[in-house]
Chimera marker file (.cmm) of the C-alpha trace (Angstrom):
<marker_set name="trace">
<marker id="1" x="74.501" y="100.981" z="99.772" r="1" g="1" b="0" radius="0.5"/>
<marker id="2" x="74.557" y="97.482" z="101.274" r="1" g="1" b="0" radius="0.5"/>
<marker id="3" x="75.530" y="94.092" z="100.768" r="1" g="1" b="0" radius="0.5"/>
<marker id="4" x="71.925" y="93.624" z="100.682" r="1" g="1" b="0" radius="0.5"/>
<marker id="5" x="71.216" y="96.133" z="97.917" r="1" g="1" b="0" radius="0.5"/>
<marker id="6" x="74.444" y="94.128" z="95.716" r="1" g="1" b="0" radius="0.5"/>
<marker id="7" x="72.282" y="90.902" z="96.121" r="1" g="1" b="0" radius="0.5"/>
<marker id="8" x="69.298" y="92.357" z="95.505" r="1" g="1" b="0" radius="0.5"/>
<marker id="9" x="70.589" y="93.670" z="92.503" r="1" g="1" b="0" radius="0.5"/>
<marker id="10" x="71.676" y="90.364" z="91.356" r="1" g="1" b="0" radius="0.5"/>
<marker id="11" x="68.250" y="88.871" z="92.305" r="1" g="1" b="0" radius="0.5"/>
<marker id="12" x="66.550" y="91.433" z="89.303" r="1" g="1" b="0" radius="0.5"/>
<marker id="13" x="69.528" y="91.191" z="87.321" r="1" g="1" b="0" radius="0.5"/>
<marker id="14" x="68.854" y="86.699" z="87.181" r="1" g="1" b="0" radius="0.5"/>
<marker id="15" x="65.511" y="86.791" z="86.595" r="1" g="1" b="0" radius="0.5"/>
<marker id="16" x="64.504" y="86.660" z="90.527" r="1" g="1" b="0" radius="0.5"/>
<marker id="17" x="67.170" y="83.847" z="91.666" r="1" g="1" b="0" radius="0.5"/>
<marker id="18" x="66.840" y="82.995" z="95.050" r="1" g="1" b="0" radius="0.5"/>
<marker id="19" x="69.431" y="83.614" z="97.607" r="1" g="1" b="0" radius="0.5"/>
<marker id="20" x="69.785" y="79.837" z="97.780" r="1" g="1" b="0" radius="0.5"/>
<marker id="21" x="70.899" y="79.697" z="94.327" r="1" g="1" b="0" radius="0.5"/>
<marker id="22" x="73.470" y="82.720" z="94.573" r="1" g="1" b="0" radius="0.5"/>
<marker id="23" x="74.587" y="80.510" z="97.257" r="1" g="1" b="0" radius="0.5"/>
<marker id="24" x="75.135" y="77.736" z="94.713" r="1" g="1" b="0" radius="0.5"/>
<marker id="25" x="76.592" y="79.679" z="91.999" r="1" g="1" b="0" radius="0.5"/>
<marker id="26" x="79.245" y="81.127" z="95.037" r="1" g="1" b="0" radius="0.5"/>
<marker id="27" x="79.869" y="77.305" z="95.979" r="1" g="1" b="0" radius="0.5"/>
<marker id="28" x="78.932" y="78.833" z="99.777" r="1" g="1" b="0" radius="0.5"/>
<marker id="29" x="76.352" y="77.902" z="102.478" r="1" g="1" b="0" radius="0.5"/>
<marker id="30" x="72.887" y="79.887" z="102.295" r="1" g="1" b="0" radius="0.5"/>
<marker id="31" x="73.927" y="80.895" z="105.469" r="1" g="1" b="0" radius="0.5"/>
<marker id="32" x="76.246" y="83.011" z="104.097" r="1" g="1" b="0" radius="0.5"/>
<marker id="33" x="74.255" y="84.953" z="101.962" r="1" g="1" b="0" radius="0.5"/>
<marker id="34" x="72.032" y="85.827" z="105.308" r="1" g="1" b="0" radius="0.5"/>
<marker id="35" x="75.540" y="86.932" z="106.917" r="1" g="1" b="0" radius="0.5"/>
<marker id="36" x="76.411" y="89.054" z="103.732" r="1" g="1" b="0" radius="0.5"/>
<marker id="37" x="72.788" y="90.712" z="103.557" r="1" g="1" b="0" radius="0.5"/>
<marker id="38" x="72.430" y="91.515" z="106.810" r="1" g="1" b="0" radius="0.5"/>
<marker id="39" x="76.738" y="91.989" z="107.268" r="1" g="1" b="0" radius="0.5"/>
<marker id="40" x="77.730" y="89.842" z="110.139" r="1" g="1" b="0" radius="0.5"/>
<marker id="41" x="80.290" y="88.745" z="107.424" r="1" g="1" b="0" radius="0.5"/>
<marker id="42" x="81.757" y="90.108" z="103.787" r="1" g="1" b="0" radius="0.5"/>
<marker id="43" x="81.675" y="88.705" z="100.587" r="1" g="1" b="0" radius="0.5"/>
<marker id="44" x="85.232" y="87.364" z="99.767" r="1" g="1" b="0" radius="0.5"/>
<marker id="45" x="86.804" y="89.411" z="96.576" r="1" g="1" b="0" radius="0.5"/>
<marker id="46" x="86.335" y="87.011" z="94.469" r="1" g="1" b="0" radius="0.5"/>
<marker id="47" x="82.615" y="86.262" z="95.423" r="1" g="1" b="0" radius="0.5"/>
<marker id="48" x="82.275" y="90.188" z="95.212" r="1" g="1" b="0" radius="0.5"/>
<marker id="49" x="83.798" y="90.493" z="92.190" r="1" g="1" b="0" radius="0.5"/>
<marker id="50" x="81.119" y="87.558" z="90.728" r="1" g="1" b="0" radius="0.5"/>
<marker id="51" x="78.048" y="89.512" z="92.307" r="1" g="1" b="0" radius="0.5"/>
<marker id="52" x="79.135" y="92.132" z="90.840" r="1" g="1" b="0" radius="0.5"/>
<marker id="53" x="79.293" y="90.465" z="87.139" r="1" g="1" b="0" radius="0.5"/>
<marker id="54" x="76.016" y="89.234" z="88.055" r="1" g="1" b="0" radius="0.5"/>
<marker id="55" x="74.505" y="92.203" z="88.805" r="1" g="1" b="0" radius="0.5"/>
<marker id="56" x="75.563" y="93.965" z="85.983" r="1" g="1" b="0" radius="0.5"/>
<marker id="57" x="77.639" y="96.384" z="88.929" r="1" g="1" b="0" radius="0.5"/>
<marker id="58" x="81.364" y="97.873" z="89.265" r="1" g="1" b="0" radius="0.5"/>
<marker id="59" x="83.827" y="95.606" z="91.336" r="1" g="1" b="0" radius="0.5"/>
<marker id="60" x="85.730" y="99.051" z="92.304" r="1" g="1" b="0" radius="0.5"/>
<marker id="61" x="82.866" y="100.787" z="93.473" r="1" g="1" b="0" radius="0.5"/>
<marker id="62" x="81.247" y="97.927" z="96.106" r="1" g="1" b="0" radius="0.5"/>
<marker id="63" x="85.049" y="97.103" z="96.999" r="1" g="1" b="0" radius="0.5"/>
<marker id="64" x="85.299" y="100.377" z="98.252" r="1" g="1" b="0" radius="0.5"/>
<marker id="65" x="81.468" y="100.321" z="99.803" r="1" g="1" b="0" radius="0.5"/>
<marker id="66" x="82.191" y="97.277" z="101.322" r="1" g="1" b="0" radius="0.5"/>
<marker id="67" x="85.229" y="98.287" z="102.883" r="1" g="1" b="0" radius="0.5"/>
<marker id="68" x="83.270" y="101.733" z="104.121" r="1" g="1" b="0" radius="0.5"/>
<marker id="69" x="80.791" y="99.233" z="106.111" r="1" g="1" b="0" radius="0.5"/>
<marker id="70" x="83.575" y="97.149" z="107.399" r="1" g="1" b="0" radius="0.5"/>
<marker id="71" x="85.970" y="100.166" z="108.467" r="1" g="1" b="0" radius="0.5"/>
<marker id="72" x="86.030" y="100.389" z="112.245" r="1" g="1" b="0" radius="0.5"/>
<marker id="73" x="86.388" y="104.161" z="112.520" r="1" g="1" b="0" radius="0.5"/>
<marker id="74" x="83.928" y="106.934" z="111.144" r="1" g="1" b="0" radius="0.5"/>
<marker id="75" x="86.675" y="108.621" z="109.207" r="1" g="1" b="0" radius="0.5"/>
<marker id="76" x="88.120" y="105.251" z="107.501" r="1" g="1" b="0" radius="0.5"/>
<marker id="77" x="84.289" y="104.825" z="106.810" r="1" g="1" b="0" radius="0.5"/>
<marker id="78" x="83.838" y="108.383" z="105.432" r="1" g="1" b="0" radius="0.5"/>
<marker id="79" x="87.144" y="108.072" z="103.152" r="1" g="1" b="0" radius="0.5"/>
<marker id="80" x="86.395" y="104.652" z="101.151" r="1" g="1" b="0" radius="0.5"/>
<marker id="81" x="82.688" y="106.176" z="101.005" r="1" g="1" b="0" radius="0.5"/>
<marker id="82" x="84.508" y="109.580" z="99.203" r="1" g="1" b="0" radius="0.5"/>
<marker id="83" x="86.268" y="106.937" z="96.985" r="1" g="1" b="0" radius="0.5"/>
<marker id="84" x="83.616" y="105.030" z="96.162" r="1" g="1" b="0" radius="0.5"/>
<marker id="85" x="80.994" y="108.101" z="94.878" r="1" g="1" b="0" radius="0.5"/>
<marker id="86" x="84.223" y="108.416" z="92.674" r="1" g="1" b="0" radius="0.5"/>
<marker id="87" x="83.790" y="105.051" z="90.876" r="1" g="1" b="0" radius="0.5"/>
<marker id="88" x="80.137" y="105.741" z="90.921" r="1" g="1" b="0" radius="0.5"/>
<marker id="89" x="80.562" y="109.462" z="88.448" r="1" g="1" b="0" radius="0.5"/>
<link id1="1" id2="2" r="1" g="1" b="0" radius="0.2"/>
<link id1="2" id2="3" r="1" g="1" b="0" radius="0.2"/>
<link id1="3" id2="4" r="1" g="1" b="0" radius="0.2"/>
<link id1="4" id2="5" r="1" g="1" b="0" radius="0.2"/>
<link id1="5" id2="6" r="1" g="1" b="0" radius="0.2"/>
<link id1="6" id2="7" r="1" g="1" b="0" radius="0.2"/>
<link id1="7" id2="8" r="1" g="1" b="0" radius="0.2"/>
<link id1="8" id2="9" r="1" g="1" b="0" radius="0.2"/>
<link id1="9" id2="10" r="1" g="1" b="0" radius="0.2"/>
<link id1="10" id2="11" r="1" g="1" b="0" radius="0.2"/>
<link id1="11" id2="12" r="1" g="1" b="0" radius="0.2"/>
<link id1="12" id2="13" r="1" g="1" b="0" radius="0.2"/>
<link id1="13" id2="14" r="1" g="1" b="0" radius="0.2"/>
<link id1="14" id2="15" r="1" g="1" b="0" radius="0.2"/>
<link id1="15" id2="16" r="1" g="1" b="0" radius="0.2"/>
<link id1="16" id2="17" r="1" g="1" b="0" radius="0.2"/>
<link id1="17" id2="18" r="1" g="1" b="0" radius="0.2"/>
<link id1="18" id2="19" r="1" g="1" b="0" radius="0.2"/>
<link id1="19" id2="20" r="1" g="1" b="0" radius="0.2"/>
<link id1="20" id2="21" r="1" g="1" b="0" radius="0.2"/>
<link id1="21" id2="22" r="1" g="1" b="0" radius="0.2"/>
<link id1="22" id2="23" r="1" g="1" b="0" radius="0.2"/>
<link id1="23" id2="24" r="1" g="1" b="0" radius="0.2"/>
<link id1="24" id2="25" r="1" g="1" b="0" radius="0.2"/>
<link id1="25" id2="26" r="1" g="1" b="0" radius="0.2"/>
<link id1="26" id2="27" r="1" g="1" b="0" radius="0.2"/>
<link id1="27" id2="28" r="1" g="1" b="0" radius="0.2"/>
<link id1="28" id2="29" r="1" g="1" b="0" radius="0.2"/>
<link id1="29" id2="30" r="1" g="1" b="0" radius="0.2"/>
<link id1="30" id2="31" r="1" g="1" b="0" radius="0.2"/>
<link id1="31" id2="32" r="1" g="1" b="0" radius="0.2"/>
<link id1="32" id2="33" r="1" g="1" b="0" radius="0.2"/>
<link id1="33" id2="34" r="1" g="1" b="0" radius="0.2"/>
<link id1="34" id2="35" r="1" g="1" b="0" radius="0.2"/>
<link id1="35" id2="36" r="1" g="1" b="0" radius="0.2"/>
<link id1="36" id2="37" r="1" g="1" b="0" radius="0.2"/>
<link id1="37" id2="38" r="1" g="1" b="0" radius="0.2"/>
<link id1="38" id2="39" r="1" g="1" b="0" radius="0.2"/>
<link id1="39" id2="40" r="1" g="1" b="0" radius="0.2"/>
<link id1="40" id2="41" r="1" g="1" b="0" radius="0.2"/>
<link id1="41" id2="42" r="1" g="1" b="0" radius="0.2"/>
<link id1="42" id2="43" r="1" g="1" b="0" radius="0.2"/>
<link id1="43" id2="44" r="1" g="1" b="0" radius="0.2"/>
<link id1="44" id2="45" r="1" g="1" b="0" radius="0.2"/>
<link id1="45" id2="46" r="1" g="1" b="0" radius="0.2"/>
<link id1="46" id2="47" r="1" g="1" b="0" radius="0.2"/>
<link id1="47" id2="48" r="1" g="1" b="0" radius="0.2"/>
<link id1="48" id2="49" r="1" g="1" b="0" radius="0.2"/>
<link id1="49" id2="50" r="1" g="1" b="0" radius="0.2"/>
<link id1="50" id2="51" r="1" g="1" b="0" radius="0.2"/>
<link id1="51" id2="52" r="1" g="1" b="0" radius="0.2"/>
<link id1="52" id2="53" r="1" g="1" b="0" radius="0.2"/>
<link id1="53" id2="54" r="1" g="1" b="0" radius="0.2"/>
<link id1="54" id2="55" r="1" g="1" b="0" radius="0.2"/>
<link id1="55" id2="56" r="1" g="1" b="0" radius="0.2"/>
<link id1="56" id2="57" r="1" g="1" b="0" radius="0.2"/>
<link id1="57" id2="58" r="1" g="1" b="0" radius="0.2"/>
<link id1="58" id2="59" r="1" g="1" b="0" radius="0.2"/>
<link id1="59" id2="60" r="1" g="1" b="0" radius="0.2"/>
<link id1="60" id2="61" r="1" g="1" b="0" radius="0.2"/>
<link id1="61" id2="62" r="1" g="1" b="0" radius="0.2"/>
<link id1="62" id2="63" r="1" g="1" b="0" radius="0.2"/>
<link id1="63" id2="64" r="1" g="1" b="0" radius="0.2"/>
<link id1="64" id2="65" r="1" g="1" b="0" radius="0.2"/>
<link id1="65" id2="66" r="1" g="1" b="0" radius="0.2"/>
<link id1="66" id2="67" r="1" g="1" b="0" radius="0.2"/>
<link id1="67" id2="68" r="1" g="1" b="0" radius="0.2"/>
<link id1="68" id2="69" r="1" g="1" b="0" radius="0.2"/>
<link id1="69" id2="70" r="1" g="1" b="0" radius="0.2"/>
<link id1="70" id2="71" r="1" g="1" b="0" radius="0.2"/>
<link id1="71" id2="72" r="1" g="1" b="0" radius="0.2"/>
<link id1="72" id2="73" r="1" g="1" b="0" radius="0.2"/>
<link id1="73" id2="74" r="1" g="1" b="0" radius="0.2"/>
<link id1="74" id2="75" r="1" g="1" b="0" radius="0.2"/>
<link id1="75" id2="76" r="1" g="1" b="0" radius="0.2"/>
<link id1="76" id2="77" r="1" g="1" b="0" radius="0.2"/>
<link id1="77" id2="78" r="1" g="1" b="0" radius="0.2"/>
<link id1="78" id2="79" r="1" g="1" b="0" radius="0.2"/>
<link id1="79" id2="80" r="1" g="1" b="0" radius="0.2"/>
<link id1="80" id2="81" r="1" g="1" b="0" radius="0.2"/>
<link id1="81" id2="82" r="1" g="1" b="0" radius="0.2"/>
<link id1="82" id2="83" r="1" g="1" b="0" radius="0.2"/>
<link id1="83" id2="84" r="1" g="1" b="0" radius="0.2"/>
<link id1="84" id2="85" r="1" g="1" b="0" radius="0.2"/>
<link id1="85" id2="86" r="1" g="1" b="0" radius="0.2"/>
<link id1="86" id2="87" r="1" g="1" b="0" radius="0.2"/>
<link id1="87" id2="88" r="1" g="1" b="0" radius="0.2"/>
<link id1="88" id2="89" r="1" g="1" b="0" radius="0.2"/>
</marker_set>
């Protein structure tokens, strides 16, 4: 899972919103969603936690996914992706 899959998620979730108007409802730059869907840069909590409400998703589970994609090392990677399959069960 990506950050690109989370705003895709609250694309179908709104009816086909446009990134531009995530953007809006985030009080953020368009740019920024480009930078979160392709992850130069991370959603803040707070914006991940409203994506998340959004798209109908669990806060816990993309914190941890999002952290797995940030984590510099394969094995800090592999660890928050082992505690994120268990917010996903």
């Amino acid at each position: 899972q990506t950050c690109a899959d989370l705003l895709d998620a609250v694309k179908a979730n709104k009816n086909g919103c446009s990134d531009y108007q995530i953007a809006k409802w985030l009080g953020v730059g368009s740019a920024y969603i480009c930078d979160y869907r392709h992850e130069r840069r991370f959603p803040t909590k707070p914006h991940l936690i409203d994506l998340c409400e959004w798209a109908d998703e669990d806060p816990a589970y993309w914190l941890f996914i999002l952290e797995a994609r940030k984590a510099k090392t394969a094995r800090v990677a592999a660890k928050m992706e082992r505690v994120a399959q268990r917010y996903a069960s």
